[in-house]
N, CA, C and O of each residue as an XYZ file, in Angstrom:
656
protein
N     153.528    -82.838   -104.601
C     153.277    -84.226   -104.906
C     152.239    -84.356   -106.030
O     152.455    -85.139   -106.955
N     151.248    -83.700   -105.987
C     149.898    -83.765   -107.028
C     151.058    -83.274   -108.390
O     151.247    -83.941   -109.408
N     151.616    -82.158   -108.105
C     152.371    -81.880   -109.110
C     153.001    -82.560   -110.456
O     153.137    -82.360   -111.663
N     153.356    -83.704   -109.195
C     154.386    -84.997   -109.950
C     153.529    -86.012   -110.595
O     153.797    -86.672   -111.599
N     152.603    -86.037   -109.971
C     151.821    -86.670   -110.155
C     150.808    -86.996   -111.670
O     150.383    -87.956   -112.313
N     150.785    -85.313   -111.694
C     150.141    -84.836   -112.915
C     151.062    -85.328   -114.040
O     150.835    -86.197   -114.882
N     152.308    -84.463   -113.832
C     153.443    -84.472   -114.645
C     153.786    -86.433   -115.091
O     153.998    -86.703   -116.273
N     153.791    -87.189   -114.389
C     153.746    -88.608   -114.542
C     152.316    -88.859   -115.700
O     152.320    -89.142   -116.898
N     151.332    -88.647   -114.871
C     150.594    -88.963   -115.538
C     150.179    -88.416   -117.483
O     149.682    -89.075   -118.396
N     150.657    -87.014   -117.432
C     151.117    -86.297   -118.627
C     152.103    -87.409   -119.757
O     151.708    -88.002   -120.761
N     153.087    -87.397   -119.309
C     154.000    -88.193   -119.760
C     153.515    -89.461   -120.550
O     153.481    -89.676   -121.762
N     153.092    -90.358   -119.297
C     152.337    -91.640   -119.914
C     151.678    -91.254   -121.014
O     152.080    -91.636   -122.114
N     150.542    -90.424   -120.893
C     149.320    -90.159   -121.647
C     150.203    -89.938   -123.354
O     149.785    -90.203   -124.482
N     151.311    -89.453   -122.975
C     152.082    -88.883   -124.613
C     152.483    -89.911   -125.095
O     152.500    -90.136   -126.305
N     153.009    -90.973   -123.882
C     153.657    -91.974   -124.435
C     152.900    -92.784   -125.630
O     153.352    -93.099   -126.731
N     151.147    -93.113   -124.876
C     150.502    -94.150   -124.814
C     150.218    -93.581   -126.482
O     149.972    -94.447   -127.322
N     150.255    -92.344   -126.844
C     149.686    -91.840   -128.332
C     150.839    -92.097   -128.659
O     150.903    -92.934   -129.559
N     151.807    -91.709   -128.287
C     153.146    -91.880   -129.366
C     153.473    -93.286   -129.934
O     154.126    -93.403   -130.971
N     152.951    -94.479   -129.153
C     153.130    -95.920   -129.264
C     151.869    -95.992   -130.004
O     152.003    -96.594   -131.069
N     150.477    -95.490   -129.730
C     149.573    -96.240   -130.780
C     149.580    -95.217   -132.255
O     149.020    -95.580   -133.289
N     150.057    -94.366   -132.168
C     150.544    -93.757   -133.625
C     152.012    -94.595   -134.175
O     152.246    -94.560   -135.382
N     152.407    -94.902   -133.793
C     153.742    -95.108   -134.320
C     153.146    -96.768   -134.762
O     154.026    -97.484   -135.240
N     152.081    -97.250   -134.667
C     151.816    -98.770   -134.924
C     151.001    -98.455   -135.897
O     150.812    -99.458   -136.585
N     150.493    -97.655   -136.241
C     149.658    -97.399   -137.736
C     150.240    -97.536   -138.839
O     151.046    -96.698   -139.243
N     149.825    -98.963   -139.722
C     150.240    -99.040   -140.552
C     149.884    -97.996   -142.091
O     148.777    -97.647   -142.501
N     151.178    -97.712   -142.656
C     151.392    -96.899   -143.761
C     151.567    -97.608   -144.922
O     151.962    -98.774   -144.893
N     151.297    -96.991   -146.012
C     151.636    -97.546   -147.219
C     153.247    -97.555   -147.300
O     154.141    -96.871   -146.802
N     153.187    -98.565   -148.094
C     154.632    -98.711   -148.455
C     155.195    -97.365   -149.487
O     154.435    -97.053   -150.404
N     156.239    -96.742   -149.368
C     155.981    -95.734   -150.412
C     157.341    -96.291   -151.812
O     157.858    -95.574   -152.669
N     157.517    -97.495   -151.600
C     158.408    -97.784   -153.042
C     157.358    -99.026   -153.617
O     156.315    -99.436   -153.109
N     157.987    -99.417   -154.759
C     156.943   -100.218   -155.551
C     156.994   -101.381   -155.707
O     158.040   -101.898   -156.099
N     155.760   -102.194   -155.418
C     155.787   -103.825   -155.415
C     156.538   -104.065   -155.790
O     157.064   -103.348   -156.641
N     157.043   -105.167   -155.416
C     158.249   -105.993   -156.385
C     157.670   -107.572   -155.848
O     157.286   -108.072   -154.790
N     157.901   -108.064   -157.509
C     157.063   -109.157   -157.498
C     158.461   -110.265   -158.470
O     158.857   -110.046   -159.615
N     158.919   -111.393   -157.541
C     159.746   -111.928   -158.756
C     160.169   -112.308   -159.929
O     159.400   -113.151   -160.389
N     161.285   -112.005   -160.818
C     160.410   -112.056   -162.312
C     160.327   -113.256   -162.300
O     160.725   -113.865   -161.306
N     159.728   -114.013   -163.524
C     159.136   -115.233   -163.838
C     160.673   -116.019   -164.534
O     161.011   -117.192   -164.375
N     161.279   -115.131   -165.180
C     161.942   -115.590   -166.057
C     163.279   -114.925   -165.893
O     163.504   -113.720   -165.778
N     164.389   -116.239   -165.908
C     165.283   -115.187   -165.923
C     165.998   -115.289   -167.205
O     166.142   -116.303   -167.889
N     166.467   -113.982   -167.461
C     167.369   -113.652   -168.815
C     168.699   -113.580   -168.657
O     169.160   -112.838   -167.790
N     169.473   -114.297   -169.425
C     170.814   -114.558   -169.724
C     171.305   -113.509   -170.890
O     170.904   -113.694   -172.039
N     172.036   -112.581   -170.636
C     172.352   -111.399   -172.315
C     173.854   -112.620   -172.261
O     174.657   -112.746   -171.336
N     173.819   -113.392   -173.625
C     174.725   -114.165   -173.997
C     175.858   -113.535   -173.865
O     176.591   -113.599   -172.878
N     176.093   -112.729   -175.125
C     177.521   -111.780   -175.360
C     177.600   -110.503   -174.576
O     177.630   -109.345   -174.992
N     177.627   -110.936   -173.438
C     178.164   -109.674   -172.660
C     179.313   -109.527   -172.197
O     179.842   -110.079   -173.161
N     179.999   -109.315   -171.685
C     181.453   -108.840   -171.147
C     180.869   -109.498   -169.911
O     179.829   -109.337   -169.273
N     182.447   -110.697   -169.760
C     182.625   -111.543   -168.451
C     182.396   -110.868   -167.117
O     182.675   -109.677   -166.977
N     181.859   -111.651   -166.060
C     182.082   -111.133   -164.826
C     180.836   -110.523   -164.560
O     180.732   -110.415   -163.338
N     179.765   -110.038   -165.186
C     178.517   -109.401   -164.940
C     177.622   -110.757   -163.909
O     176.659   -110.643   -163.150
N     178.193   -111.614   -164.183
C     177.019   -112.545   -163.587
C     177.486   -112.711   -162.197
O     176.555   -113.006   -161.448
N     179.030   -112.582   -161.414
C     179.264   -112.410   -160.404
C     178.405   -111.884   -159.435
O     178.218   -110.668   -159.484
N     177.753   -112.630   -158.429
C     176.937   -112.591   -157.423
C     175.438   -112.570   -157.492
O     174.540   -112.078   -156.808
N     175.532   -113.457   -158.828
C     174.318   -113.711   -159.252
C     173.966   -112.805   -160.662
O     173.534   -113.534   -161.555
N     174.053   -111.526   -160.994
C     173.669   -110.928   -161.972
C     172.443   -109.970   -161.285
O     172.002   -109.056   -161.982
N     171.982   -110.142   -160.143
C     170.983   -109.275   -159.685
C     171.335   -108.152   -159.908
O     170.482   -107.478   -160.486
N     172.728   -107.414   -159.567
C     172.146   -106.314   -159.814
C     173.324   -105.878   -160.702
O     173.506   -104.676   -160.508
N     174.103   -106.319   -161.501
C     174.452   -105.370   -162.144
C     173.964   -105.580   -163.895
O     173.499   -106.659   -164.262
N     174.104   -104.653   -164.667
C     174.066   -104.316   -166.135
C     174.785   -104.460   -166.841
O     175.656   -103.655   -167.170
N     174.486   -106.189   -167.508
C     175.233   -106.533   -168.335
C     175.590   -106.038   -169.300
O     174.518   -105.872   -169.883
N     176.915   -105.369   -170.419
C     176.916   -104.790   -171.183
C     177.666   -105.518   -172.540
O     178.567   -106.343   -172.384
N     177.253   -105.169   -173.678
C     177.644   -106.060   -174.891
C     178.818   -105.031   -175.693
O     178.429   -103.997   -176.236
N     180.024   -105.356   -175.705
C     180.845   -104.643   -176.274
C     180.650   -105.411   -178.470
O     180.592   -106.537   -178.965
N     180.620   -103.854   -179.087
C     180.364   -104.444   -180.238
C     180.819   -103.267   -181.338
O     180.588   -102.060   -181.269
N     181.645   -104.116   -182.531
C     182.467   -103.108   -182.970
C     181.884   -102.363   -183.779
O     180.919   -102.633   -184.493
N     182.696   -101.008   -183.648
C     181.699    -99.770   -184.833
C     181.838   -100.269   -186.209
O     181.184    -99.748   -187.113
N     182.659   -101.258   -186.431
C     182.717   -101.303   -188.085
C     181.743   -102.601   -188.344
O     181.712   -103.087   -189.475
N     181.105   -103.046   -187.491
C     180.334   -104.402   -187.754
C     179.084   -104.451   -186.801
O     179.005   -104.083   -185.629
N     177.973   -105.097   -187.752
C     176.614   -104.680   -187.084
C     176.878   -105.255   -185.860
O     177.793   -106.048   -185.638
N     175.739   -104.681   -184.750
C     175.464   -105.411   -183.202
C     174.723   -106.726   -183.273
O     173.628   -107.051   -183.730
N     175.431   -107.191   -182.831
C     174.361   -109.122   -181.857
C     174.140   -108.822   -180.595
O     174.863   -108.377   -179.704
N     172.957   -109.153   -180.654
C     172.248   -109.073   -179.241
C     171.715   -110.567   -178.991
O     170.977   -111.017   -179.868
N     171.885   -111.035   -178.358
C     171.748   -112.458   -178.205
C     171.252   -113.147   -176.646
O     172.116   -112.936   -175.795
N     170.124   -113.868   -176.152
C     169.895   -113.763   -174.866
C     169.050   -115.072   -174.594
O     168.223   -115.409   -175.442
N     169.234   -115.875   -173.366
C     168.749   -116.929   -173.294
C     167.796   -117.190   -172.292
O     168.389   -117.153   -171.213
N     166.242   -117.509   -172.087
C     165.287   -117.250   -171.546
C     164.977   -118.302   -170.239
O     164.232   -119.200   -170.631
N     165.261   -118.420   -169.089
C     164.776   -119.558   -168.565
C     163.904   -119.476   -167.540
O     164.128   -118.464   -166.875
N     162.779   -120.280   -167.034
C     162.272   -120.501   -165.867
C     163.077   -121.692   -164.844
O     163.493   -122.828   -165.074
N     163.066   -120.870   -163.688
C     163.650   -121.289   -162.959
C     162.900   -122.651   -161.793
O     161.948   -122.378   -161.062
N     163.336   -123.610   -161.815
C     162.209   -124.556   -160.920
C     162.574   -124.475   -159.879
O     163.697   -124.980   -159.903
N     162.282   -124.037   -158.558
C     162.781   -123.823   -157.595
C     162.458   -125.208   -156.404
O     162.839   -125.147   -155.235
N     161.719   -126.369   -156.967
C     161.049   -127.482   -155.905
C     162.247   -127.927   -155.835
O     162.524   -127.269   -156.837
N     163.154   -128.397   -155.605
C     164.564   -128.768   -155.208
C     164.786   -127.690   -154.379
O     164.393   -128.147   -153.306
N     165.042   -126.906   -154.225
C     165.719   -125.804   -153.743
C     166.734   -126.172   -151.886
O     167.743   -125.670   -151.391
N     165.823   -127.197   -151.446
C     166.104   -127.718   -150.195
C     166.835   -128.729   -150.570
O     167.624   -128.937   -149.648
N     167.047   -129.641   -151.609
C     167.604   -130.614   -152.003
C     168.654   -130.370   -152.519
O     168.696   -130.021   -153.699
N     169.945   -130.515   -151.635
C     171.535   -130.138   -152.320
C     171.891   -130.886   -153.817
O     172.586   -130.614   -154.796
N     171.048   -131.917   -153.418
C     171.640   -132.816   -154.760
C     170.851   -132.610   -156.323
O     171.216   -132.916   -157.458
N     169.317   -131.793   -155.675
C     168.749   -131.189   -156.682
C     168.867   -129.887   -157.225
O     169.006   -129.727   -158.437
N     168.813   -128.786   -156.292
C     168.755   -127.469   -156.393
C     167.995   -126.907   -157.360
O     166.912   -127.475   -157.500
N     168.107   -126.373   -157.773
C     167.146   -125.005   -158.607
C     167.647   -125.691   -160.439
O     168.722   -126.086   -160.889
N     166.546   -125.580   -160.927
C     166.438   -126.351   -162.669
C     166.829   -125.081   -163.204
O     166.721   -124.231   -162.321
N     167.264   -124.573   -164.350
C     166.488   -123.853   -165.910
C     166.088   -124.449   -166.431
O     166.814   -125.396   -166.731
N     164.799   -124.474   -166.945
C     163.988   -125.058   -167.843
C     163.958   -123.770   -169.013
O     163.451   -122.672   -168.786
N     164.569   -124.137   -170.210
C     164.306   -122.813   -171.404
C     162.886   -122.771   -171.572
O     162.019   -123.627   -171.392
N     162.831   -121.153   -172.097
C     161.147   -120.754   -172.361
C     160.940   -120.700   -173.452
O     161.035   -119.564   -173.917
N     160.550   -121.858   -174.466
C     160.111   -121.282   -175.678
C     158.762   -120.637   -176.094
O     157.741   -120.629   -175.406
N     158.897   -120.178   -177.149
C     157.995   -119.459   -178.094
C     157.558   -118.022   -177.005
O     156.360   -117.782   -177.153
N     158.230   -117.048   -175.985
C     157.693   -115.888   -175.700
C     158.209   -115.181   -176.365
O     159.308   -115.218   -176.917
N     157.446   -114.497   -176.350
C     157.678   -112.795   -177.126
C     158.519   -111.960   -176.164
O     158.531   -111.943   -174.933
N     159.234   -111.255   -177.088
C     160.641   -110.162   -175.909
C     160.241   -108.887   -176.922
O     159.870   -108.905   -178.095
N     160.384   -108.186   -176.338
C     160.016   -106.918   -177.140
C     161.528   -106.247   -176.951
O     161.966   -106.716   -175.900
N     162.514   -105.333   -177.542
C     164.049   -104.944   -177.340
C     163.582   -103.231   -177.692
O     163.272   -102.597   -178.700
N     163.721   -102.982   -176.414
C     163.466   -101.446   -176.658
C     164.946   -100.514   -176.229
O     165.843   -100.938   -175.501
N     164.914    -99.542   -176.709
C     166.212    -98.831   -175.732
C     165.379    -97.678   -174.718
O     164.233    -97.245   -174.839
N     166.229    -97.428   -173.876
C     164.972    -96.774   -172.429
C     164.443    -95.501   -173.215
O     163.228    -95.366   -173.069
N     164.854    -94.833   -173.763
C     164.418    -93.552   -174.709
C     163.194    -93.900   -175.406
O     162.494    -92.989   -175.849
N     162.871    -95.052   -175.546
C     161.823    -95.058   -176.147
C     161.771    -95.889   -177.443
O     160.663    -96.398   -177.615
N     162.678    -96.160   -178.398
C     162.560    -96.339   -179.640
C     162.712    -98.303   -179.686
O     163.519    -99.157   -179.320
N     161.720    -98.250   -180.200
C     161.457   -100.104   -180.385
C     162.079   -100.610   -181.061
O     161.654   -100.609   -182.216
N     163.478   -101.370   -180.806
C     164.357   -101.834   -182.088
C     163.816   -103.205   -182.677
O     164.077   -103.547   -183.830
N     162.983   -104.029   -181.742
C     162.308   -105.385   -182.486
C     161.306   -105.851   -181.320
O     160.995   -105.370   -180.230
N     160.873   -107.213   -182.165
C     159.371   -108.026   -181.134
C     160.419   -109.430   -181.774
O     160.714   -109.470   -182.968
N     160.790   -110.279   -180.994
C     161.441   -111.727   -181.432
C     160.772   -112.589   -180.056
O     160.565   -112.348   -178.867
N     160.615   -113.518   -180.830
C     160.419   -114.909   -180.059
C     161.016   -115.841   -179.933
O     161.665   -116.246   -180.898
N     161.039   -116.663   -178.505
C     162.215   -117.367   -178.302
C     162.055   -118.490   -179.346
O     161.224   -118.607   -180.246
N     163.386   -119.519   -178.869
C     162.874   -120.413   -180.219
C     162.752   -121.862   -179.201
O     162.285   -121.572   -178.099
N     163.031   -123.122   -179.338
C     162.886   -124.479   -178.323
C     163.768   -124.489   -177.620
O     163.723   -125.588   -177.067
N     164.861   -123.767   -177.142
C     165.808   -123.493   -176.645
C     165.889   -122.120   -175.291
O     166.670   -122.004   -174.347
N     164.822   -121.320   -175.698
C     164.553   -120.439   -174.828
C     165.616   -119.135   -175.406
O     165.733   -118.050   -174.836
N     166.379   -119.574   -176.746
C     167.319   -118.173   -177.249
C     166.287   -117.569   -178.012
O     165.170   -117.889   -178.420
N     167.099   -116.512   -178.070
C     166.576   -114.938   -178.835
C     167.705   -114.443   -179.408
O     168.681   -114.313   -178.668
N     167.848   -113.994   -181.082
C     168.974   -113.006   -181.254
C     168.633   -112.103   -182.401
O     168.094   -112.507   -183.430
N     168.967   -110.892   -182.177
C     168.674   -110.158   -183.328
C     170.189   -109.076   -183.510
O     170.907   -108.600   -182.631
N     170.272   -108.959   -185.029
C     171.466   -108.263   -185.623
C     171.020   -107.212   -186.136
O     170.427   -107.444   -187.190
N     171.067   -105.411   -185.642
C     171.149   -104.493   -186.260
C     172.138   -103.843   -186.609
O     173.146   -104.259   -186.036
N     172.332   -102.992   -187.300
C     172.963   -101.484   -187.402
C     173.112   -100.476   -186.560
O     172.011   -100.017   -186.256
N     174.103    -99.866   -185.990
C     174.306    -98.729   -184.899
C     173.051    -97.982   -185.038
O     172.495    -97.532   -184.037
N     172.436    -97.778   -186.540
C     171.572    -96.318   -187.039
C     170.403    -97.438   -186.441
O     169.687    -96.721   -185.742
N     170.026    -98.403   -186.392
C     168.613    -99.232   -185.797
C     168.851    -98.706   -184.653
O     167.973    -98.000   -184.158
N     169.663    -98.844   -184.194
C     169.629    -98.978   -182.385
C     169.905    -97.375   -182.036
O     170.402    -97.291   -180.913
N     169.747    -96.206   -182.608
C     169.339    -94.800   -182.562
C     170.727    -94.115   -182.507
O     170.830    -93.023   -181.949
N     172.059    -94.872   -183.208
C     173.576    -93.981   -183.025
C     173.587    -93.534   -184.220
O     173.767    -94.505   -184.955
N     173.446    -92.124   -185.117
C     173.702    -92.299   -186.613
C     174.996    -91.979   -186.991
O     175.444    -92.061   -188.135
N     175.870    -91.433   -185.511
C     177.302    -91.443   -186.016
C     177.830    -92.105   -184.331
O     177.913    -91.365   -183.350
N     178.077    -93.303   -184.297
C     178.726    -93.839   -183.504
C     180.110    -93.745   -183.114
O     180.875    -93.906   -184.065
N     180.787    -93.486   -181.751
C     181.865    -93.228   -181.503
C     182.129    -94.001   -180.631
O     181.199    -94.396   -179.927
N     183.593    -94.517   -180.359
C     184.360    -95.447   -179.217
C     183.775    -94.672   -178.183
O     184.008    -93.466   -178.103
N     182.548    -95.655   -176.863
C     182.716    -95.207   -175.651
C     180.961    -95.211   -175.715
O     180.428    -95.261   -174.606
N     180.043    -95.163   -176.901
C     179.073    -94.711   -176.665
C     178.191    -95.687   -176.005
O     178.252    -96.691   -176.715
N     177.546    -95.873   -175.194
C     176.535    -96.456   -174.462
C     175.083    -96.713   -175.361
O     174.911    -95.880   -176.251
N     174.413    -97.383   -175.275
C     172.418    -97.786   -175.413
C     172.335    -98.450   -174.270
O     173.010    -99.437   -173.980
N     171.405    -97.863   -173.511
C     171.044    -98.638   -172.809
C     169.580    -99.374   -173.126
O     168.549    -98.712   -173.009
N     169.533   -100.931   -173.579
C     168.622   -101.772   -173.863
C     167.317   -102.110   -172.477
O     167.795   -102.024   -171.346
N     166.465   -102.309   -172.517
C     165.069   -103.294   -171.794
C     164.899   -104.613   -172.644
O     164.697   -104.365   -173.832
N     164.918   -105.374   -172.463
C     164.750   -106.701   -173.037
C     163.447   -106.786   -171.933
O     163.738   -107.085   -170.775
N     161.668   -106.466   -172.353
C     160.992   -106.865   -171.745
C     159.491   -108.144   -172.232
O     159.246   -108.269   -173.432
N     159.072   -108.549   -171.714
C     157.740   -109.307   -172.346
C     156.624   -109.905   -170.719
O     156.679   -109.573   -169.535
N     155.760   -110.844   -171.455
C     155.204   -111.635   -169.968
C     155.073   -112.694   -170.487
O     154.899   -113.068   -171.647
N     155.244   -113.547   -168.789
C     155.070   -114.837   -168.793
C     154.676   -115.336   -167.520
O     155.331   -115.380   -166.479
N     153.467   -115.720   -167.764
C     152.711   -116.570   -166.897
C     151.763   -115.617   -166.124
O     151.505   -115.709   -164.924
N     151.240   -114.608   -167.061
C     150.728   -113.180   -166.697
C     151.475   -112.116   -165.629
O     150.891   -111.270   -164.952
N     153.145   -112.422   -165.662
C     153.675   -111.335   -164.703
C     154.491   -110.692   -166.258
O     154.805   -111.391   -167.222
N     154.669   -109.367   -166.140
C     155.409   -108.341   -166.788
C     157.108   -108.556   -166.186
O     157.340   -108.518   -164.978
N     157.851   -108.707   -166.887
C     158.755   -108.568   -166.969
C     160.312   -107.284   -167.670
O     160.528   -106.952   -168.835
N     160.819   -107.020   -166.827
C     162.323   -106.106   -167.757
C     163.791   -106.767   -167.385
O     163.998   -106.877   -166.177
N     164.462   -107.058   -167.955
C     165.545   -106.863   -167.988
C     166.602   -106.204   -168.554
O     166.932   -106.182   -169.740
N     167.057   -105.721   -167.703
C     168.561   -104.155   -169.123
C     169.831   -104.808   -169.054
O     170.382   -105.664   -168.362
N     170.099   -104.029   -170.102
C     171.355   -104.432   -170.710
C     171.797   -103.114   -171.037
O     171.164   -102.100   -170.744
N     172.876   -103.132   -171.638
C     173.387   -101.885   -172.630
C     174.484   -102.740   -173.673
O     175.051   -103.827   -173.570
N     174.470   -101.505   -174.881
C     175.666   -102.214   -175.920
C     176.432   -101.042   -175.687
O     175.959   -100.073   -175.093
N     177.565   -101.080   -176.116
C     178.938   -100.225   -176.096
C     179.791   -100.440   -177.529
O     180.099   -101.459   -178.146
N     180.012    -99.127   -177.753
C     180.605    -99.349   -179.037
C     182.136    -98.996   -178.928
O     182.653    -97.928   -178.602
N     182.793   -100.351   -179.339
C     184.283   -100.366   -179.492
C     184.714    -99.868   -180.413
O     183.918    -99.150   -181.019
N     186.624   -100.015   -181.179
C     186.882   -100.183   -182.023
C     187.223   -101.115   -182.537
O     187.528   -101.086   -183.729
């Protein structure tokens, strides 16, 4: 009987650590995520990217090898005080005058443009700007369209694709 007794009491005792360890809070081990401020529209992208919102997929700009790239993109803050109000819902308000910086993820800075009263942005390079010096049907860039607003940092990606 003492036996069982022990053995009961053993048990509990593991339990009682296993429950106040298991309530210790840990760091989170992935990284803040904070909403962006702004959301970005990539104008000329290939239909259907915005399906289910655009959260998560990567809009891509099909653009021909024999004619420079448009990159083209429309900036808005979103007003969310309606949001409960069916008849109001959620605004875009365009963002003018921020700065977008257009990098490709490798690193190489293709421009700094600012929106204009409209909340657009567009800039026209050359395959060789945007780091292809011999471009072929199929090739990928993948773009960051990033800046801040309202002191939060912002990214949004894109990619261009080169047709024929």
């Amino acid at each position: 009987m003492k036996k069982r007794f022990n053995y009961i009491i053993y048990l509990m005792a593991v339990g009682m650590i296993s429950l106040m360890t298991a309530c210790e809070k840990e760091e989170d081990p992935f990284v803040d995520r904070v909403a962006a401020p702004v959301l970005v529209v990539i104008e000329n992208a290939k239909a259907g990217y915005l399906t289910g919102g655009g959260l998560y997929a990567v809009p891509v700009v099909d653009s021909k090898l024999s004619e420079p790239v448009l990159l083209s993109a429309s900036l808005y803050e979103l007003d969310k005080s309606g949001i409960l109000n069916h008849a109001v819902g959620i605004d875009s308000i365009p963002v003018a005058n921020l700065s977008i910086t257009l990098m490709t993820r490798t690193g190489l800075k293709i421009a700094d443009v600012t929106s204009d009263a409209e909340g657009h942005v567009s800039i026209t390079k050359t395959w060789a700007e945007l780091g292809l010096t011999e471009p072929k049907k199929g090739n990928l860039i993948n773009l960051d369209w990033s800046g801040e607003y309202k002191g939060i940092a912002f990214v949004r990606r894109s990619q261009v694709q080169v047709v024929e």
